[in-house]
N, C-alpha and C positions, 0 to 999 in steps of 0.2 A: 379073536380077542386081542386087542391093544397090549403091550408088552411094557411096564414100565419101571426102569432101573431106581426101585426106590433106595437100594446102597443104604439103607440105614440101619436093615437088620440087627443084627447083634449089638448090644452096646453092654461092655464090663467096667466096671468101676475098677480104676487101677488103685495100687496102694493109696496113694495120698486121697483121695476120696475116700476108703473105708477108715483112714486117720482122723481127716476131718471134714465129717460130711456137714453138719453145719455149716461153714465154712462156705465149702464148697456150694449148699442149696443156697445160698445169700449171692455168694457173687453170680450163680444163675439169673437168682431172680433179677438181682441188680441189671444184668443185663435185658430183661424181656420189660423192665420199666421203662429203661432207656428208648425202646423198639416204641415202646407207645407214646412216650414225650415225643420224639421222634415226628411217626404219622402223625398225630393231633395236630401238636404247632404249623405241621409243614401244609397238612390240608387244611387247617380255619385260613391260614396267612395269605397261602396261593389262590384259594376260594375266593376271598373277600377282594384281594387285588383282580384278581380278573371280571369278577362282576363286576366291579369299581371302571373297570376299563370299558363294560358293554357287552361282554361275551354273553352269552344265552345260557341257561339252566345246563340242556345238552354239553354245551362244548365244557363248561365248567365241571360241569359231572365227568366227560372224557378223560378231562385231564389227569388224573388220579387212577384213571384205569390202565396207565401206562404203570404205576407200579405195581398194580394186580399181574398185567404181563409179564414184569419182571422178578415178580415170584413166582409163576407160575412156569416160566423157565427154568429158572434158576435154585426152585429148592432140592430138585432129585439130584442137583450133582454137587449139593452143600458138602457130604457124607463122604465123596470121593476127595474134596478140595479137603475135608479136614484129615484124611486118614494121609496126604500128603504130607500138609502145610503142620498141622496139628493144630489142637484145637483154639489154642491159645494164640498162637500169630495167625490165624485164621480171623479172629475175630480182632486182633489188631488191624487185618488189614480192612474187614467192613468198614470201623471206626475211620479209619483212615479214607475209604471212600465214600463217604457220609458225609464228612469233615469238606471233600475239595468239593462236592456235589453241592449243599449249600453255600461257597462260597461263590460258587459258580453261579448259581439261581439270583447273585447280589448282580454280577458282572456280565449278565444276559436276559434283561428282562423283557419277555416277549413271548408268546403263546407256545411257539413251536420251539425252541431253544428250553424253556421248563417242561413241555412236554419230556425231550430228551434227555434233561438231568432229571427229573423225576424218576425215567427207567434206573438211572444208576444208583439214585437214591433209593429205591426200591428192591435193587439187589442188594444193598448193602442193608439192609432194613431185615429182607430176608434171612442174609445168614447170620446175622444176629437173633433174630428168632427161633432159625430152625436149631442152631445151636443151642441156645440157651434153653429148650423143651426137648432134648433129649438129655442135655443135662440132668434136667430136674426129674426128668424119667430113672433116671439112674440111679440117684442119690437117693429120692422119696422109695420109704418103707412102705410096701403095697397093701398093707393091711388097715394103711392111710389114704385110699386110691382117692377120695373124694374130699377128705380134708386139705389134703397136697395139691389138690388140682384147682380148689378153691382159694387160697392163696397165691397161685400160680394166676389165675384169670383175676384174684383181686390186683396183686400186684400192675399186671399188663396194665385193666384200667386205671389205676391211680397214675401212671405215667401219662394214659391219654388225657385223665381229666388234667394235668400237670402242665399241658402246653398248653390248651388255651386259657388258662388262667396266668400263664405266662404271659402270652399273648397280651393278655390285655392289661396287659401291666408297662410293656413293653410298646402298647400302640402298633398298628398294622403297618406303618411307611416308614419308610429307612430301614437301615443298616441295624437299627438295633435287636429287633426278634432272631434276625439271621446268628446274630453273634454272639445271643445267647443260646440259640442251640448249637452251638459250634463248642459254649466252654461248656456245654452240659455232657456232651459226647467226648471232650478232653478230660472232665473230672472222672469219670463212668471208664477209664481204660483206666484206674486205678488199682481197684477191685480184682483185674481182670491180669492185672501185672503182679498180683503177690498171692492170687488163689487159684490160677488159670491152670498151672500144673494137677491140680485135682480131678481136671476136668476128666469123665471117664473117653475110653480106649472105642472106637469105632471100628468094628470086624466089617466083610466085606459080604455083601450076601447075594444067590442067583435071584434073574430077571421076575419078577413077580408082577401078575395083573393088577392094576388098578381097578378095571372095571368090577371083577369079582366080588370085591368088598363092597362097590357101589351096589352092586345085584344084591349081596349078602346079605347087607346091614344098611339099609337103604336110610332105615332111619337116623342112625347113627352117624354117617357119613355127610347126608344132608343136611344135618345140623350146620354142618360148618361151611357151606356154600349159600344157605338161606341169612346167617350169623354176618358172614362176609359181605353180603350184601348190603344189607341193613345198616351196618358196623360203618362201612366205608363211605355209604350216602351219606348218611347220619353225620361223620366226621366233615363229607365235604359239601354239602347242601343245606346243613340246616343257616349256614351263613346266609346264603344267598334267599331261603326261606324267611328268616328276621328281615334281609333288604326289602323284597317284596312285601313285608307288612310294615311296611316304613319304620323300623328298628333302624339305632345305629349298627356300624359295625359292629362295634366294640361288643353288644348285646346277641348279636350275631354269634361270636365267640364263648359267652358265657353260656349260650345255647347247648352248645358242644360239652363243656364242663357240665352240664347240672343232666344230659343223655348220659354221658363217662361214669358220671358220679354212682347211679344205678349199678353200674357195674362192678364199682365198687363193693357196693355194700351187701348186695343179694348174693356171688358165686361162693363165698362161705357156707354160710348156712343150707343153701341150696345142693353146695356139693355133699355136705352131710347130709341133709335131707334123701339124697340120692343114694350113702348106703345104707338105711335102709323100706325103700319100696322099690316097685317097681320104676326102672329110668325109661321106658320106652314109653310108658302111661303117665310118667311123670312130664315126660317132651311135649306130649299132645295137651296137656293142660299148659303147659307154657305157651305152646303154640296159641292155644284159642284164647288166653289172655293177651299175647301180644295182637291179635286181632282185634278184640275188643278196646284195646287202648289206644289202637292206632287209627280208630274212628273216635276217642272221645277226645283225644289230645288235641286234633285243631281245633274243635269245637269250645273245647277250654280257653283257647287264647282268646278268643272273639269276647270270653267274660269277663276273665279275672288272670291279668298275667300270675297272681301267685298259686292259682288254680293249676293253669296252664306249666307253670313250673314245678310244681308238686309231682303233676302226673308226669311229665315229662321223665324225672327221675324214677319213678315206679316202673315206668312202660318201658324206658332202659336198662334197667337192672331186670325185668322179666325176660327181653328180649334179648341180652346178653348171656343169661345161663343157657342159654343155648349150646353157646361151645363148650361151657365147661360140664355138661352134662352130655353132649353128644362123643367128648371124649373120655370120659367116663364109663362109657356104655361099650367104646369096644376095648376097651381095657378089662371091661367083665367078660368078655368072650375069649378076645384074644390074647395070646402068651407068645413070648420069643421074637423068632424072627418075624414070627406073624403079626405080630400085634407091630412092630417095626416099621413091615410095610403097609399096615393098615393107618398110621399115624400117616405116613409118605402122604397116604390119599389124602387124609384130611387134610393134610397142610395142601395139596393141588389143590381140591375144592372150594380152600376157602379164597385159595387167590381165585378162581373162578369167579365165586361171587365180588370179589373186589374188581374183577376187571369190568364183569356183567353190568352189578349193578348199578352203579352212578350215574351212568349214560340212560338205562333204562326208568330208573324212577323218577332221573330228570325231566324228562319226558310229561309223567305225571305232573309236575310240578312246574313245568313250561305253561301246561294246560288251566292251572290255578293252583294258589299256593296249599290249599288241602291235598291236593291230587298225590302229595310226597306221600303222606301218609296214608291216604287210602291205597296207593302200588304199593306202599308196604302190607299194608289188609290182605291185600289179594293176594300176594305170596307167603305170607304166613297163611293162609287158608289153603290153598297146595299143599305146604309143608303137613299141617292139619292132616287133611285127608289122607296122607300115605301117612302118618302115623298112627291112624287108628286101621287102619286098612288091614283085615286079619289075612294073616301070612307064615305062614313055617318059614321063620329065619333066623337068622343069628341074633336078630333084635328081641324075638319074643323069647330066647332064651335066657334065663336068668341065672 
């Protein structure tokens, strides 16, 4: 069994957190919007230029799977870098290489040179993330687990829907999209400079399996490698999906915004909705809804783009409680250190699906521009099936 240093164990809220946890939950969140302006703006923009330039579905999909790598390195030694650095200049210094990454992406434009800043952009993206979600771990009152966690995933999307309506405000060419995410990341270390001290204390914990929990709680854990998947095509392919049906860019972009928006509006209700029924029977209905939507959704544009955007929004916000319910579910099992390094995992798997999927449902969508959404079909019906799939595990316990 694989051995993996998830270092995230313990986390205690120091004084100034139980002072003002308010506070404290805001500039969290403030952070994990940021993380989604962020990916959004950086995947419609890089997308749209490089199909602009000729690249194929494939390589455009690629490209974005270098920041799946770079979280998927980079998140199990966030935990050791904050109990150094601490949390607060820890997260100054992301900002700060987030900041030189997209200036660089201005002063290198060329396939393999944004491959490379995108890995940086992607670690700096990460520890902003994994920070700001063990924050909110901390602060959030547990007898809230699904109200807090639906705020938590509504937050994250409304940063994603955030940049491409940026974007397209801003136009795809030149200096000007770069340089608005550059003062959105300079206002955002605001927040972070007069609440950052609240942030809770990071204990050190022994080596724990990742795969265990993947064995455990298959369903649980899979949420967020199936989520990631989906999340991160979505974000970088529906552009290049509007080119092939002769959309403008610009429309390309709004694409991204009205998938985001979904996500918005359903991990509230959905994450109450979660306590109370069952979350594992709850997943498998989500699951076979985002199937079904992901064969009606092309077939809607073909009739009525307002059709086609309607659902669009629906079959995003279905598709996205995914994470906010798959981490919800081992937060009903798990306690302590466990539930610590059962987080660790999710955060791997979902860069997994970040790194996996774009390259692979490009693929579909090389083949025809339906093909996106039908490789989405076929793996939410995977996911499916091992959700109903009867098994003694930490999922079917309640």
């Amino acid at each position: 069994m694989n051995e993996t240093d998830a270092g995230f164990a313990k986390s205690s809220p120091n004084a100034a957190t139980a002072d003002r946890p308010a506070l404290a939950l805001t500039a969290a969140i403030g952070s994990v919007s940021l993380v989604g302006v962020g990916l959004s703006l950086t995947m419609a923009l890089l997308a749209v230029r490089l199909a602009q330039q000729g690249y194929s579905a494939r390589a455009v999909g690629f490209n974005p799977s270098a920041g799946g790598l770079a979280t998927l390195l980079i998140s199990t030694f966030v935990p050791q870098l904050a109990q150094r650095l601490g949390i607060r200049n820890l997260l100054f210094v992301a900002m700060g290489l987030a900041i030189a990454s997209l200036a660089a992406f201005t002063l290198y434009e060329n396939y393999w040179s944004w491959l490379f800043f995108r890995g940086l952009y992607g670690i700096a993206l990460t520890i902003l993330f994994v920070l700001s979600e063990f924050w909110i771990n901390a602060v959030a009152p547990p007898q809230k687990r699904g109200l807090i966690l639906g705020i938590y995933t509504t937050s994250l999307a409304a940063g994603f829907a955030a940049g491409p309506t940026i974007l397209a405000a801003t136009g795809t060419q030149g200096l000007p999209p770069f340089l608005a995410a550059i003062a959105l990341f300079a206002v955002a270390s605001v927040p972070v400079a007069l609440v950052g001290g609240a942030a809770p204390q990071l204990e050190p914990t022994p080596r724990i399996s990742a795969r265990s929990f993947i064995i455990a709680a298959p369903v649980a854990t899979l949420a967020a490698l199936v989520f990631g998947a989906i999340e991160t095509a979505a974000m970088g392919l529906l552009p290049v999906y509007a080119l092939r049906n002769a959309m403008q860019a610009e429309t390309g972009a709004l694409l991204v915004s009205l998938f985001a928006l979904g996500n918005v509006i359903f991990p509230i209700p959905m994450g109450m909705l979660s306590d109370r029924c069952d979350r594992r029977r709850l997943l498998a209905i989500v699951a076979a809804a985002g199937v079904a939507g992901a064969i009606l959704v092309p077939l809607a544009e073909a009739r009525s783009f307002a059709l086609f955007a309607v659902l669009l929004v629906v079959w995003g916000g279905v598709v996205g409680s995914l994470y906010t319910l798959g981490l919800a579910l081992l937060g009903e099992r798990y306690k302590g250190v466990e539930l610590a390094a059962a987080n660790a995992t999710y955060i791997m798997l979902y860069a997994g699906g970040m790194l996996a999927g774009p390259p692979l449902l490009g693929i579909g969508l090389d083949l025809t521009p339906p093909g996106l959404f039908w490789s989405i079909a076929a793996m939410l019906l995977g996911y499916f099936a091992i959700a109903i799939w009867p098994r003694k595990t930490v999922d079917s316990q309640g």
